[in-house]
MIDOSE-1310 file (N, C-alpha, C; in nm, 2 decimals, decimal comma, always signed):
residues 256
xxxx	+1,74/+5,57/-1,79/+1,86/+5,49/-1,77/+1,96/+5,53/-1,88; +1,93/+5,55/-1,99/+1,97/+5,57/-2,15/+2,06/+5,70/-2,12; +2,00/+5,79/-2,07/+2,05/+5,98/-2,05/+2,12/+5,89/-1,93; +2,11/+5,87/-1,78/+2,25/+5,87/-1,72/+2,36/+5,70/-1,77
xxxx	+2,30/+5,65/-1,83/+2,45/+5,58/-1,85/+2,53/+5,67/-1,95; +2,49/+5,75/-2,06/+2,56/+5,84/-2,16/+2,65/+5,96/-2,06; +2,56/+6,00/-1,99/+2,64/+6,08/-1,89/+2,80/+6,06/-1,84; +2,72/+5,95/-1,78/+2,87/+5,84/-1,69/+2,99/+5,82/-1,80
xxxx	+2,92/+5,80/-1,93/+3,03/+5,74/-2,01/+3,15/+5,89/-2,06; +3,04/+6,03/-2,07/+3,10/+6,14/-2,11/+3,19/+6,16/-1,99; +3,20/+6,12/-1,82/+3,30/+6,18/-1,78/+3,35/+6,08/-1,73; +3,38/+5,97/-1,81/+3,45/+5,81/-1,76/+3,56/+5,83/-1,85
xxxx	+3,69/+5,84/-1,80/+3,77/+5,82/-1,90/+3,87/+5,65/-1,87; +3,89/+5,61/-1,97/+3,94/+5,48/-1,97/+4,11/+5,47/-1,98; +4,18/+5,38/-1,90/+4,34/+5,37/-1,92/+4,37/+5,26/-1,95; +4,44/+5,18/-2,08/+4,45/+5,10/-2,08/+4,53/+4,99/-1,99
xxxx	+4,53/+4,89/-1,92/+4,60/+4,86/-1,83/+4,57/+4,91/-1,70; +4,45/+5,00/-1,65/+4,47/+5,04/-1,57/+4,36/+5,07/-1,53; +4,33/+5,04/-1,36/+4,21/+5,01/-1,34/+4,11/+5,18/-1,38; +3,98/+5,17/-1,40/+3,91/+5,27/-1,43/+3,91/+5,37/-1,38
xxxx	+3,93/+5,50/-1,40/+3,99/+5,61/-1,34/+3,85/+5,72/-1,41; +3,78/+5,78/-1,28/+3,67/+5,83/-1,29/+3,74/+5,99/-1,26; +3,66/+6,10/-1,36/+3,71/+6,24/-1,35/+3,61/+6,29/-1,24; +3,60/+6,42/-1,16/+3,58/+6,47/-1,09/+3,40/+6,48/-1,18
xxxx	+3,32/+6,46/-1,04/+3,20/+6,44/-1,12/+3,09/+6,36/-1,12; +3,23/+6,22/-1,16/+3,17/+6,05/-1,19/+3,12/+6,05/-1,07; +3,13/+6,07/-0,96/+3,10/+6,00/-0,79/+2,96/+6,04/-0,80; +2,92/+6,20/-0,84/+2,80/+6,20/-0,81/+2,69/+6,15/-0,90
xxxx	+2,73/+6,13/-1,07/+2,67/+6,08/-1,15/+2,62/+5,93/-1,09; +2,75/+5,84/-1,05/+2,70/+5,73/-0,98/+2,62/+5,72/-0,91; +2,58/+5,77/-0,83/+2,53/+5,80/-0,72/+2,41/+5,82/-0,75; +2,35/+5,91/-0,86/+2,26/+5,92/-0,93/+2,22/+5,78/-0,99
xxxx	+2,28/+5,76/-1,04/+2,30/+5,57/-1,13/+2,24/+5,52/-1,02; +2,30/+5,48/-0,93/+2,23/+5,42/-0,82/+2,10/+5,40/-0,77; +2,06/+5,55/-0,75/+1,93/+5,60/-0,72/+1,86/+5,52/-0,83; +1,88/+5,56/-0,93/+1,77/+5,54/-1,08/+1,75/+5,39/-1,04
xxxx	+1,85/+5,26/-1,06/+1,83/+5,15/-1,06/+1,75/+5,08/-0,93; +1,76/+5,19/-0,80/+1,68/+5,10/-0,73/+1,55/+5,16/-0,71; +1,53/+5,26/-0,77/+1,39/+5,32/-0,80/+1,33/+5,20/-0,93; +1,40/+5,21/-1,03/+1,35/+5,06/-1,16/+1,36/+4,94/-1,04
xxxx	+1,44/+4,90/-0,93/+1,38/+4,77/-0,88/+1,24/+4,77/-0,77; +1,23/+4,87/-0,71/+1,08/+4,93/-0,70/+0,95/+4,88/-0,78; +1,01/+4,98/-0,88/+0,85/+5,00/-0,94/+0,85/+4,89/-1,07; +0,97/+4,86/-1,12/+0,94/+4,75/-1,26/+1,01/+4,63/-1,16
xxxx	+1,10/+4,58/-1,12/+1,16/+4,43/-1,08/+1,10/+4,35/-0,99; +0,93/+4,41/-0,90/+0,90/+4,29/-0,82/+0,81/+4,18/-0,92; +0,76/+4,24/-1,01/+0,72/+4,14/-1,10/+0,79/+4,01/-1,13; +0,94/+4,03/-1,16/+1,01/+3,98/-1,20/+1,10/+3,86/-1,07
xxxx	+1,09/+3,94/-0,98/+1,12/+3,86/-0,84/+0,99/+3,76/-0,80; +0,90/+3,77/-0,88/+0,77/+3,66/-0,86/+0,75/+3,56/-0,95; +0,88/+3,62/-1,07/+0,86/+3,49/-1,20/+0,91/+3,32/-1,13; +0,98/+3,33/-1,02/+1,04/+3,21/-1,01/+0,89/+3,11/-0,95
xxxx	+0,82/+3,22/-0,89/+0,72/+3,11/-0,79/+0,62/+3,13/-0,91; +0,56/+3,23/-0,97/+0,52/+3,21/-1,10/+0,54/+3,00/-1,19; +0,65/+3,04/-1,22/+0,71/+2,91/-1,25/+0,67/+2,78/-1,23; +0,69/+2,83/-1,09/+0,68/+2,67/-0,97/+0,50/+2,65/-0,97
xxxx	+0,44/+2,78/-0,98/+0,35/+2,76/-0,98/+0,23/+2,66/-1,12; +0,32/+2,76/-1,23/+0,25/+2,65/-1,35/+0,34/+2,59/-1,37; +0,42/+2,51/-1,30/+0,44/+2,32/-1,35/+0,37/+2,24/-1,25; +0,33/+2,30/-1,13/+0,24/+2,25/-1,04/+0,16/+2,20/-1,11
xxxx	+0,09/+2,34/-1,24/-0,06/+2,31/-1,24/-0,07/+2,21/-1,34; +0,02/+2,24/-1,44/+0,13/+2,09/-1,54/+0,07/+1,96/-1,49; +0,14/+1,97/-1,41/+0,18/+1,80/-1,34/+0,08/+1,77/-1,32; -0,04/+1,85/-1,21/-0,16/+1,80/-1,19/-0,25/+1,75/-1,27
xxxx	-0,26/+1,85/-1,39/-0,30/+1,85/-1,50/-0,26/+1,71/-1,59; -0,17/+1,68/-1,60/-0,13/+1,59/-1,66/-0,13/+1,46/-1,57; -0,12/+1,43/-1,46/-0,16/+1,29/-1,40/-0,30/+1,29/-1,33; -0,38/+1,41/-1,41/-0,57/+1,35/-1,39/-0,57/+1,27/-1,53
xxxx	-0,54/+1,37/-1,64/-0,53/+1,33/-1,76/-0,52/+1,16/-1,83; -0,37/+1,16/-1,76/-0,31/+1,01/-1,80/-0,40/+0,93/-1,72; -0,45/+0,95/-1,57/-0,57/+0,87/-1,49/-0,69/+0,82/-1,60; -0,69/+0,91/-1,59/-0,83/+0,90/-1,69/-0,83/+0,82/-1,81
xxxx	-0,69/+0,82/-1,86/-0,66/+0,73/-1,97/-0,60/+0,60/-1,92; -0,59/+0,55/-1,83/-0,56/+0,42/-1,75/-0,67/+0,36/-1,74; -0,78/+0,47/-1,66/-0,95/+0,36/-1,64/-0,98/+0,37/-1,76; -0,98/+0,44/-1,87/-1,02/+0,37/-2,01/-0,95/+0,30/-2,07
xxxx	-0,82/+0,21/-2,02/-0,77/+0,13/-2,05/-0,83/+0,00/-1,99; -0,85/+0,03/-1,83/-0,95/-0,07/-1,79/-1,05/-0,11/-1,85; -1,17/-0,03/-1,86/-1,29/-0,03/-1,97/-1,26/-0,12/-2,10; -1,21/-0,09/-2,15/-1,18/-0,14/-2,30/-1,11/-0,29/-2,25
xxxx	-1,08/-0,33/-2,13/-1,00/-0,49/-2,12/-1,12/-0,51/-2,08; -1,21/-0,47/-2,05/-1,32/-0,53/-1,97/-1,46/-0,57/-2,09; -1,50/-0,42/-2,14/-1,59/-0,44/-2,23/-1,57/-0,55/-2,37; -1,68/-0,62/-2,35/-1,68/-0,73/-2,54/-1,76/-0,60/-2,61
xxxx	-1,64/-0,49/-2,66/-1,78/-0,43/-2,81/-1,65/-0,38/-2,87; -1,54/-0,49/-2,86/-1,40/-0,45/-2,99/-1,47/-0,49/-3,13; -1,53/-0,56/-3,14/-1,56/-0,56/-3,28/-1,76/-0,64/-3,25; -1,81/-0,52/-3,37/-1,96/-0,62/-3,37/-1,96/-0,67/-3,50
xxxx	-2,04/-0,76/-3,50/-2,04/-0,88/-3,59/-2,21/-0,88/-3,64; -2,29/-0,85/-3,74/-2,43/-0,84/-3,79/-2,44/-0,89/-3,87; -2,53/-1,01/-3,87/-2,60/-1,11/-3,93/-2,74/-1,07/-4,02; -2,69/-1,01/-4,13/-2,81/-1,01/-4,22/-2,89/-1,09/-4,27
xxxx	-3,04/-1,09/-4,25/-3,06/-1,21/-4,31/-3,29/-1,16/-4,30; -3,30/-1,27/-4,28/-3,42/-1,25/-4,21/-3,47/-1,18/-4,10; -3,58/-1,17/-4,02/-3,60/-1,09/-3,94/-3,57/-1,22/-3,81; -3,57/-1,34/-3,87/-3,57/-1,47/-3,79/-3,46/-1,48/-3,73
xxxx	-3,34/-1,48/-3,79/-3,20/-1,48/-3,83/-3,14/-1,41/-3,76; -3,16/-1,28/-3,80/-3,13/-1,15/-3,72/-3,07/-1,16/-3,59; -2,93/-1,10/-3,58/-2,83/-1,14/-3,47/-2,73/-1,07/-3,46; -2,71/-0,97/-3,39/-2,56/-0,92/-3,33/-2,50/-0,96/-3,23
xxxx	-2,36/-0,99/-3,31/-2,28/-1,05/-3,18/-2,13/-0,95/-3,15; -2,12/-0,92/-3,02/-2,03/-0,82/-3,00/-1,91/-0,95/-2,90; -1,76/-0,90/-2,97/-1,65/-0,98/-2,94/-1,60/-0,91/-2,89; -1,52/-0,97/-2,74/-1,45/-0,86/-2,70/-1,30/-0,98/-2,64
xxxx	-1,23/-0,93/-2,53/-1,09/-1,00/-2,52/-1,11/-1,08/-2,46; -1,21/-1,12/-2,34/-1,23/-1,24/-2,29/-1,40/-1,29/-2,31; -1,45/-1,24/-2,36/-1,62/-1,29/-2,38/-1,71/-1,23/-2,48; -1,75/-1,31/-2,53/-1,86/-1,23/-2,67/-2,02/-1,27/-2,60
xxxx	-2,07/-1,15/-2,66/-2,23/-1,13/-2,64/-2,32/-1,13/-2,76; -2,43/-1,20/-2,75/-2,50/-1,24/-2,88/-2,65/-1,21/-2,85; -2,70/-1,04/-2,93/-2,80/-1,02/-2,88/-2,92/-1,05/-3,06; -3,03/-1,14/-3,01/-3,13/-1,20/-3,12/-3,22/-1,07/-3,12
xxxx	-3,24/-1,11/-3,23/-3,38/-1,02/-3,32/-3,49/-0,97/-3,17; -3,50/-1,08/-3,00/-3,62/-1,02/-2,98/-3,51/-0,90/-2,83; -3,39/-0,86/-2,88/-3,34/-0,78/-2,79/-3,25/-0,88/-2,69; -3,26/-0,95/-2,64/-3,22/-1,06/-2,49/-3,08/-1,08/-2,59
xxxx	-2,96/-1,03/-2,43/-2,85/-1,06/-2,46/-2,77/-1,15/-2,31; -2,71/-1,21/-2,44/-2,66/-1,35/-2,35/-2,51/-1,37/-2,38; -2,41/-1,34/-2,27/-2,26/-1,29/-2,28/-2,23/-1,46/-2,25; -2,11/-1,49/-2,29/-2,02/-1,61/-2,24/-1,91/-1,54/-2,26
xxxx	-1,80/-1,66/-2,15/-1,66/-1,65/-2,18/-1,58/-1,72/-2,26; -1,48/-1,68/-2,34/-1,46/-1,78/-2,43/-1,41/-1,88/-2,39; -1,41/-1,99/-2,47/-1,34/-2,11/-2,44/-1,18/-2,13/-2,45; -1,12/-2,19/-2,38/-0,97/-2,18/-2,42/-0,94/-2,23/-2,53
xxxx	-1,02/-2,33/-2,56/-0,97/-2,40/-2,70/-1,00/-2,36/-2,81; -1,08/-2,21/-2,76/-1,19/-2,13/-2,93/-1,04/-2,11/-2,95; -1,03/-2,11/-3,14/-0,94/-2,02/-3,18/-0,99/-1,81/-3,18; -0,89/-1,77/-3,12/-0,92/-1,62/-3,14/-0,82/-1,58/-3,28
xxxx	-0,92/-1,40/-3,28/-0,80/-1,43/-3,46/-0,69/-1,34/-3,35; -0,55/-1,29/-3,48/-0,44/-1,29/-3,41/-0,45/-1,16/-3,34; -0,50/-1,06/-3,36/-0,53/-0,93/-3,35/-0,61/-0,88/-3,21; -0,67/-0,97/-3,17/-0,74/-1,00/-3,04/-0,66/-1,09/-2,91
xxxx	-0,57/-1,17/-3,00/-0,49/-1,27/-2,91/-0,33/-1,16/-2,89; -0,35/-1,09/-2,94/-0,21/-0,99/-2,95/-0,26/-0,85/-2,84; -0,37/-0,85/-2,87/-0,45/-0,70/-2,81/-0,47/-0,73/-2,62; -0,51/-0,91/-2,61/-0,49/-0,93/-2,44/-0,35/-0,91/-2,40
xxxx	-0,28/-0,96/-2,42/-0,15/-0,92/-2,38/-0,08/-0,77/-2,34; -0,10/-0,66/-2,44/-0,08/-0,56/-2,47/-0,14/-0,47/-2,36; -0,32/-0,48/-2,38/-0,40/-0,43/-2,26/-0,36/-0,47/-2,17; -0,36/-0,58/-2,09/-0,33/-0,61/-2,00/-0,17/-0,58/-1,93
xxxx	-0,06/-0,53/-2,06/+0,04/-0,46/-1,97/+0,03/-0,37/-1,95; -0,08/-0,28/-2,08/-0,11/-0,13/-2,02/-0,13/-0,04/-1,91; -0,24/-0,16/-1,88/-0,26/-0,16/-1,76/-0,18/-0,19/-1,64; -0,13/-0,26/-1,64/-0,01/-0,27/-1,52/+0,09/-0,13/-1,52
xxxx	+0,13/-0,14/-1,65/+0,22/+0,03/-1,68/+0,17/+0,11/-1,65; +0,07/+0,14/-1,71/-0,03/+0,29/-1,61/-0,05/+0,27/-1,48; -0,11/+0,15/-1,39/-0,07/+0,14/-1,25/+0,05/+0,18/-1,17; +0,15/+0,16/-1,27/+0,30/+0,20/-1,20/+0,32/+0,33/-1,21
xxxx	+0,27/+0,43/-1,33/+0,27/+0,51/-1,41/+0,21/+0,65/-1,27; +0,07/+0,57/-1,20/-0,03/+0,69/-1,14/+0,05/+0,64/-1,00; +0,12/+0,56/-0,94/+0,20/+0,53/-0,84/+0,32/+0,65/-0,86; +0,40/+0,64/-0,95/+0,49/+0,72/-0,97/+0,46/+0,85/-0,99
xxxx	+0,34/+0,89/-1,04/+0,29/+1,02/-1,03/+0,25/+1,11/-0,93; +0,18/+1,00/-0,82/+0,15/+1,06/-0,70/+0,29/+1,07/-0,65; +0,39/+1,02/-0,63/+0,48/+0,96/-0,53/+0,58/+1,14/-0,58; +0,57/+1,14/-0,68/+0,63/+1,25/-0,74/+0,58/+1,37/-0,76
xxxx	+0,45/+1,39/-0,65/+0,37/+1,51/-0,64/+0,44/+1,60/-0,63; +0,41/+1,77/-0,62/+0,54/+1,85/-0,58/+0,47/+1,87/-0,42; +0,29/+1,84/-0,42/+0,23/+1,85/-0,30/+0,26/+1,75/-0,20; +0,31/+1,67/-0,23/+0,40/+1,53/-0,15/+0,52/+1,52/-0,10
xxxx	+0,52/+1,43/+0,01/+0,68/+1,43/+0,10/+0,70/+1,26/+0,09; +0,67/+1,20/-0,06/+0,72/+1,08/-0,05/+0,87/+1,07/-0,06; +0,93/+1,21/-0,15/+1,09/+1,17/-0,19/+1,13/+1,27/-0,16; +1,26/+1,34/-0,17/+1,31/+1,45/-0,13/+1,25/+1,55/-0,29
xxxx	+1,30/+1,69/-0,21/+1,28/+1,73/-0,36/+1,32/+1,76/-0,53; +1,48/+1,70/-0,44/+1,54/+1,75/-0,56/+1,54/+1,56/-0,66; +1,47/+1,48/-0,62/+1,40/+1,35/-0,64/+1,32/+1,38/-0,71; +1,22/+1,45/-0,71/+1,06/+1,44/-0,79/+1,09/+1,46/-0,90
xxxx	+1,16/+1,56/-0,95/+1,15/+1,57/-1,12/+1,19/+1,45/-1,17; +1,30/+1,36/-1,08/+1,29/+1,29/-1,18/+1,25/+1,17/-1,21; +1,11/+1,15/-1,07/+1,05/+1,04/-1,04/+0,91/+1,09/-1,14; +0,87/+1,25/-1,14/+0,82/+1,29/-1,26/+0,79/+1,27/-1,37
xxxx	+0,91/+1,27/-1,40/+1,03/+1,21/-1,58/+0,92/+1,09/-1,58; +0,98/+1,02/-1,49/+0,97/+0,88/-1,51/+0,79/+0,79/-1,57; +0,71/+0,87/-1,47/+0,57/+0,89/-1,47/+0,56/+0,89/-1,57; +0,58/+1,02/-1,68/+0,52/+1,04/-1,79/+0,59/+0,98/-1,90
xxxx	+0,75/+0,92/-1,89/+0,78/+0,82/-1,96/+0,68/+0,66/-1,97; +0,63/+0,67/-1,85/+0,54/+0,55/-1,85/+0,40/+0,53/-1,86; +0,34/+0,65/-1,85/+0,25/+0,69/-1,94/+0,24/+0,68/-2,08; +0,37/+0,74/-2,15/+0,36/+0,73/-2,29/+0,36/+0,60/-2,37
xxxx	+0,42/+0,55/-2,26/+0,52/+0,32/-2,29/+0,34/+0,32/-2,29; +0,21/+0,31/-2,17/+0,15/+0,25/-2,19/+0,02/+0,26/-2,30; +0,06/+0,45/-2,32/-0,06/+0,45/-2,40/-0,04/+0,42/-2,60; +0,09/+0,38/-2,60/+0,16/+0,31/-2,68/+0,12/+0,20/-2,74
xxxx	+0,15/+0,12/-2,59/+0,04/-0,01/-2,57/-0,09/-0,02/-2,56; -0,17/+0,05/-2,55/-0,31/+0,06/-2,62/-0,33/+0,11/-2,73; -0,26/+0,19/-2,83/-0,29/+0,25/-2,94/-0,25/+0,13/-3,09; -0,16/+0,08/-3,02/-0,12/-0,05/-3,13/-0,22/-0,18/-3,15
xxxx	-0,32/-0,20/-3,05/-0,43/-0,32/-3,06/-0,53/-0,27/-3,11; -0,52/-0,12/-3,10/-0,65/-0,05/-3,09/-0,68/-0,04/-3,27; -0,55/+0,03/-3,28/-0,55/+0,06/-3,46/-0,53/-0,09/-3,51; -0,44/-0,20/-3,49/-0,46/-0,33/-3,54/-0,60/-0,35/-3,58
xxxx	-0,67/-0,38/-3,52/-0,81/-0,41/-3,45/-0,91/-0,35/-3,63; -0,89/-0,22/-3,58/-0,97/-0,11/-3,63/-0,93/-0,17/-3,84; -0,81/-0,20/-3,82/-0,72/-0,20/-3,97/-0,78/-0,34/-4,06; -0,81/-0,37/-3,88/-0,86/-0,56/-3,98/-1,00/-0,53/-4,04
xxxx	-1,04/-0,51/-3,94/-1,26/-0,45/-3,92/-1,27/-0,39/-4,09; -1,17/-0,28/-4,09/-1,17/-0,23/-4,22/-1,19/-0,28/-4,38; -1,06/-0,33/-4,39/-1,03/-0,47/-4,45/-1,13/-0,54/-4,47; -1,19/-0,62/-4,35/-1,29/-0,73/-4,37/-1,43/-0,63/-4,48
xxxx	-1,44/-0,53/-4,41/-1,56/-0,44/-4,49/-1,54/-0,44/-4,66; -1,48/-0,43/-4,66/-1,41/-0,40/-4,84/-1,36/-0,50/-4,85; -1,35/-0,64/-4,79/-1,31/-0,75/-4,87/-1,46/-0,80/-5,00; -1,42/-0,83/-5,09/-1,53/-0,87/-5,18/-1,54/-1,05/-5,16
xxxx	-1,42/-1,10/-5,14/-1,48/-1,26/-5,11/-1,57/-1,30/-4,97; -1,53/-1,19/-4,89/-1,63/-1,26/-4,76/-1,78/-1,25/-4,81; -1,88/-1,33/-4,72/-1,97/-1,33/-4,71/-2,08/-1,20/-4,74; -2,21/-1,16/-4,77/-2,19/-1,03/-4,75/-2,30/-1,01/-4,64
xxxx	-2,33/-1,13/-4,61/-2,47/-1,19/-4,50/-2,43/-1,14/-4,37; -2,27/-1,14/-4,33/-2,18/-1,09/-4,19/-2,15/-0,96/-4,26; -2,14/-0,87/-4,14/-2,10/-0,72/-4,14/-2,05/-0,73/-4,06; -1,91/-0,68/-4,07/-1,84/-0,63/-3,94/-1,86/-0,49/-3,91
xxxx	-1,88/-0,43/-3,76/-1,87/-0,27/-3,74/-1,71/-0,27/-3,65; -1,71/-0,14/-3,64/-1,62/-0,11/-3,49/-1,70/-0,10/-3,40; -1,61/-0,16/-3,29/-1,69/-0,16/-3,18/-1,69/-0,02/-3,08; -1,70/-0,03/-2,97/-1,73/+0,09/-2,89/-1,59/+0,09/-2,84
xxxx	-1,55/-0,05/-2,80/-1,46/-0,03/-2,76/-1,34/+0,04/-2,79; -1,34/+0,05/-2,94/-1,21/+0,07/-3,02/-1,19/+0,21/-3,00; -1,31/+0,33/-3,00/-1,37/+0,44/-2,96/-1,29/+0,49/-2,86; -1,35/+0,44/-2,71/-1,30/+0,40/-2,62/-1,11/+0,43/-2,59
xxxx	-1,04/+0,28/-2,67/-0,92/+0,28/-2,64/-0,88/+0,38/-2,71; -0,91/+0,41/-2,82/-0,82/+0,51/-2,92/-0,82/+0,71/-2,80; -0,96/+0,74/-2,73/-0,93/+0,87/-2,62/-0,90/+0,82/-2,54; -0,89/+0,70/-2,48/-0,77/+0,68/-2,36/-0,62/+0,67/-2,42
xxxx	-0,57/+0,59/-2,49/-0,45/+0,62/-2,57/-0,47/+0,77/-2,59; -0,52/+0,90/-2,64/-0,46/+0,99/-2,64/-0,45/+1,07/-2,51; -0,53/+1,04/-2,39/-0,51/+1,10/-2,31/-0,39/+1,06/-2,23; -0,33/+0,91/-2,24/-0,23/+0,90/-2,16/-0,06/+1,00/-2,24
xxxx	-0,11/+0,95/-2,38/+0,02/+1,09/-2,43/+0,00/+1,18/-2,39; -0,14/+1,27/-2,37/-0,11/+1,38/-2,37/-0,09/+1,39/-2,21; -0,13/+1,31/-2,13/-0,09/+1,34/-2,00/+0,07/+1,29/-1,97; +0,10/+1,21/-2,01/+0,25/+1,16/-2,00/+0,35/+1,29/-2,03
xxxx	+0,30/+1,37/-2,17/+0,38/+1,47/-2,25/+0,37/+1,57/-2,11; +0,24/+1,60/-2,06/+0,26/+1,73/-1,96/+0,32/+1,68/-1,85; +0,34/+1,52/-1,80/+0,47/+1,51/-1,69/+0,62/+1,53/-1,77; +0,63/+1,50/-1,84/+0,73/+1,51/-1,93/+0,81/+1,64/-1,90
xxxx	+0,70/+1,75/-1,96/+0,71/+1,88/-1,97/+0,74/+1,97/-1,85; +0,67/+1,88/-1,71/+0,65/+1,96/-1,60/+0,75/+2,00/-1,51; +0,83/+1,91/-1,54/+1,00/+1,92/-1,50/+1,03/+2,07/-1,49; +1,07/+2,13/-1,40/+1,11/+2,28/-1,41/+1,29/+2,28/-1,44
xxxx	+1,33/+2,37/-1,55/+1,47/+2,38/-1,55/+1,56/+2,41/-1,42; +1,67/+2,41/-1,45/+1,76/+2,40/-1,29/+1,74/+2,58/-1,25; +1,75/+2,61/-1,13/+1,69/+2,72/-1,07/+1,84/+2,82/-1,13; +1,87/+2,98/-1,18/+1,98/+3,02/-1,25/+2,05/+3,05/-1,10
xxxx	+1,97/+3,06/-1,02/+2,05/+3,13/-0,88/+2,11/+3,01/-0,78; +2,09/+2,88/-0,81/+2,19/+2,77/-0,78/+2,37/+2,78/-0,85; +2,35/+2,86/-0,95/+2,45/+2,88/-1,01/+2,58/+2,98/-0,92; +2,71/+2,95/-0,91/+2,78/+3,02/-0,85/+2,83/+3,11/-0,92
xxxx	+2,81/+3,24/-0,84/+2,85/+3,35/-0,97/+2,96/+3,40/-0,83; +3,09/+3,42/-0,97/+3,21/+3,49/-0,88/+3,27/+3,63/-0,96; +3,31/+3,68/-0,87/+3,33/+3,83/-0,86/+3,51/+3,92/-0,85; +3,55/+3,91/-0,97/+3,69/+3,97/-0,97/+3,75/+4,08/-0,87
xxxx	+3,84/+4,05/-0,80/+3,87/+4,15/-0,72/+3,92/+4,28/-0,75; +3,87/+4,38/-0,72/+3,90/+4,53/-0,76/+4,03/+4,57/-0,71; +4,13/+4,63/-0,82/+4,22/+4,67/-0,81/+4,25/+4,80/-0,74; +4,35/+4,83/-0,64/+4,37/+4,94/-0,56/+4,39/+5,03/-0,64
């Protein structure tokens, strides 16, 4: 390409003001030019004519990717509103004495020295501490938000005819914007939670007879919180830029 564009250029002579005036020659150099560029769209440009479905193809795989992802971090949002093992509670003492009790957002479980565990719900009138009474609320919109979240995801498939198409990216958008809102909202009760448990361990005035652990649950919320970012981030992401050949390209008229 290098050797005939130099060619072309040695018998191109230029006029200022005046359309380009080719010496006796140029016609067949071009001509040659020609040849060359559709021989290069041959053998090197069909690659390049496949980048666009290429494209379409990995944000497909994106999207998919990213609303199993954030799924999976919704039911472990369920899990963790359902399970009592946010915080265990161990009673040192005798072998008589001996008692774990596991707290969770609506019911604690209290299993004795001979194994037998016996769950209740709490009472409305129990005081809960604040961190648990802050963490129902939270879960429980998570959960609603991720509900809306895997609605909007499917609805926004690219394999779907719920919306038109030029709709889905940014019913897409939206998905993994609400994904991110919800695993937001699990990650703030989860670390609360985790920050008190802490605390309580290295307080020196508590008791030293009670041990607080983390529970399973806390486990639990903290890989569902990151799977809903990171699934939200890949709807986020999966958005394909605007197509360059939607673009109108216009063409100067050649002077006589």
């Amino acid at each position: 390409m290098t050797r005939v564009q130099n060619y072309l250029l040695k018998n191109t002579t230029w006029h200022p003001g005046f359309p380009q005036t080719v010496v006796p020659g140029a016609d067949h150099c071009y001509r040659n030019l020609t040849r060359a560029i559709r021989a290069l769209n041959l053998c090197v440009k069909p690659w390049e004519r496949n980048l666009p479905h290429l494209s379409k193809m990995v944000s497909v795989g994106r999207q998919m990717l990213g609303l199993v992802l954030a799924t999976i971090g919704f039911l472990g949002s369920i899990i963790i509103c359902a399970l009592p093992m946010w915080i265990v509670t161990k009673f040192i003492g005798n072998i008589v004495t001996l008692q774990v009790i596991w707290n969770g957002l609506w019911m604690y479980c209290v299993i004795d020295f001979t194994g037998q565990i016996k769950c209740e719900v709490y009472d409305y009138l129990l005081y809960l501490p604040q961190h648990l009474t802050a963490a129902r609320f939270m879960i429980v919109t998570a959960i609603i938000i991720g509900f809306f979240g895997v609605l909007l995801g499917v609805v926004g498939g690219k394999c779907t005819n719920f919306v038109d198409e030029r709709d889905k990216s940014k019913v897409t958008l939206a998905s993994g914007i609400v994904f991110l809102t919800a695993g937001l909202m699990v990650m703030i009760p989860v670390c609360w939670t985790a920050i008190t448990i802490i605390q309580d361990i290295y307080n020196p005035v508590l008791v030293r007879a009670r041990k607080w652990e983390l529970g399973a649950s806390l486990y639990i919320g903290w890989a569902a919180a990151g799977l809903l970012f990171l699934g939200g981030g890949l709807l986020c992401s999966s958005c394909p830029p605007r197509d360059k050949d939607d673009c109108t390209v216009k063409y100067s008229r050649a002077l006589d």
